[in-house]
C-alpha positions, -999 to +999 in steps of 0.1 A: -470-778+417-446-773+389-434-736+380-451-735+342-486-751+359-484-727+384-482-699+350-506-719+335-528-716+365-528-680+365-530-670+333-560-689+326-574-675+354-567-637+345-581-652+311-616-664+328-619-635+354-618-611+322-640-628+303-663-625+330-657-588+346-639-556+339-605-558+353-616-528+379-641-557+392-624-590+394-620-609+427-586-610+442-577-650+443-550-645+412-531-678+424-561-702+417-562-727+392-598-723+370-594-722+330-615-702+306-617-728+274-637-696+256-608-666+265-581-690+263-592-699+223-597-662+220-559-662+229-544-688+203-525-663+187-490-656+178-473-633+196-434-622+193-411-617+224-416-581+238-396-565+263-407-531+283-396-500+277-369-492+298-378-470+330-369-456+360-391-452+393-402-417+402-420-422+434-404-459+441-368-466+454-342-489+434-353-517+462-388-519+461-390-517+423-368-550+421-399-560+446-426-551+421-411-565+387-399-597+404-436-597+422-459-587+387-435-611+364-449-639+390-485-626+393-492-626+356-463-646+341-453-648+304-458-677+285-467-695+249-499-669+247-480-640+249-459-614+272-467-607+312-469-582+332-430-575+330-426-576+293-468-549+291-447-522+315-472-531+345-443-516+372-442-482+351-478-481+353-477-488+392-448-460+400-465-436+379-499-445+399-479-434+427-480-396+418-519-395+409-545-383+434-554-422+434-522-428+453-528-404+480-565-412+488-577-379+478-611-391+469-612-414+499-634-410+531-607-411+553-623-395+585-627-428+603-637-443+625-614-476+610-623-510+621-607-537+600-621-565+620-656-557+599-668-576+569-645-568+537-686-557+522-682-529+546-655-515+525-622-503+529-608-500+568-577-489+570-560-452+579-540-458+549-536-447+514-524-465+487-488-451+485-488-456+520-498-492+520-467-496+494-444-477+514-448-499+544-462-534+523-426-536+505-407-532+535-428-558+554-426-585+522-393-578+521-386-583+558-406-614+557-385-629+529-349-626+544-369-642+576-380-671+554-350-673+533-326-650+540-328-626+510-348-602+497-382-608+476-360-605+443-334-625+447-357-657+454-360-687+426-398-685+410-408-717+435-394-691+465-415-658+455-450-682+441-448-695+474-445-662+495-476-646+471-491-672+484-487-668+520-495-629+517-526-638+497-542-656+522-525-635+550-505-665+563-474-641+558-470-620+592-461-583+583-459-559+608-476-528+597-501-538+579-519-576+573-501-589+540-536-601+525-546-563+524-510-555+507-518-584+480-548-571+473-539-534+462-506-551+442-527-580+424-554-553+420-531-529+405-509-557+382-545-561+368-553-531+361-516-521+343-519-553+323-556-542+305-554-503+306-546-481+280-513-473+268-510-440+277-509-450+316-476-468+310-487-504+310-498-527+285-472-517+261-479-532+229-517-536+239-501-569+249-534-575+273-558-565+247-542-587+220-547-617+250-586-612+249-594-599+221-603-564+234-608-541+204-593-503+223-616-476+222-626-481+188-657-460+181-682-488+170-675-523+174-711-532+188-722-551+153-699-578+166-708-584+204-737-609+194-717-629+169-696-651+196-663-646+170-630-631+175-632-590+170-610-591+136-595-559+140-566-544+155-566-529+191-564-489+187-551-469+221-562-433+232-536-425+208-544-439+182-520-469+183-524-498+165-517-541+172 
């Protein structure tokens, strides 16, 4: 498959798993190829190049943040409909996740007793915390990429890093502390959720993912318009009070 219908691919899929669910809810198979005619119309606007603020990791190190912007820029790619992940801040919004009680599980049951072998409906089951996972996930994807190709995770072409996603998203890549699938699904997860959240968490700069479906911020009243099946006509307003 060629690198834009691979972007293609999953944008419109971001684009139909939104439409349908909250971003907190949507399933984890970001590499698929469905299409949303409905969000993707909702998306036939304009939109001017936008580059993200610039930022240095707190919690991260120099190496595994080249890890997560080459990684996000792949998982939700720009294109013709607008900025991605990169360009919306989405590896700000993951460092800065990093130093929030989130990161360190500390509204987890963590107690055990941990059985990954169960369904995933069971839940969670693994004695590790997200900054954890990230700790040890990096160096394992990294690891696995100079075994495959002999560099690092950033320094692949696009083809290179789409097809090692891949492989960790269906847990065909071999890491050795941790199942890759299980990393994957905290960093696609997570891209997700920096994409669509408010401003004020570091990602979607611009309300660049707000502008893609139409989502009007937290406006007070907006409700008169859920029935009508027409583009909100309003800009997007942040926590802040920022403005599309």
């Amino acid at each position: 498959m060629s690198e834009q219908k691979q972007g293609h691919s999953r944008r419109d899929f971001l684009l139909k798993t939104i439409t349908l669910a909250p971003a907190m809810a949507v399933g984890s198979a970001a590499m698929g190829a469905l299409s949303a005619p409905l969000a993707a119309q909702a998306a036939e606007t304009s939109h001017q190049p936008q580059q993200a603020r610039d930022y240095q990791p707190d919690w991260f190190t120099a190496e595994e943040f080249a890890f997560i912007k080459a990684a996000v820029a792949r998982l939700i790619p720009a294109d013709e409909r607008g900025p991605g992940a990169l360009e919306a801040g989405v590896p700000e919004f993951i460092d800065r996740q990093m130093n929030t009680p989130y990161a360190t599980g500390a509204n987890w049951y963590m107690q055990g007793p941990f059985n990954p072998d169960l369904p995933k409906e069971l839940g969670y089951q693994l004695p590790l915390v997200p900054q954890q996972i990230y700790r040890l996930g990096l160096a394992d994807a990294d690891d696995y990429s100079k075994q495959q190709h002999g560099k690092v995770f950033a320094e692949l072409s696009h083809e290179q890093q789409d097809s090692l996603l891949q492989a960790m998203e269906s847990g065909t890549a071999e890491f050795k502390q941790l199942p890759s699938k299980t990393f994957f699904a905290f960093l696609i997860q997570n891209t997700r959720e920096g994409f669509f959240s408010d401003p004020i968490h570091g990602g979607n700069q611009g309300m660049v993912g707000w502008k893609l479906i139409g989502f009007p911020g937290v406006r007070a009243d907006f409700m008169d318009w859920v029935e009508r099946g027409e583009r909100y006509p309003f800009p997007s307003v942040s926590i802040r009070g920022e403005r599309t």
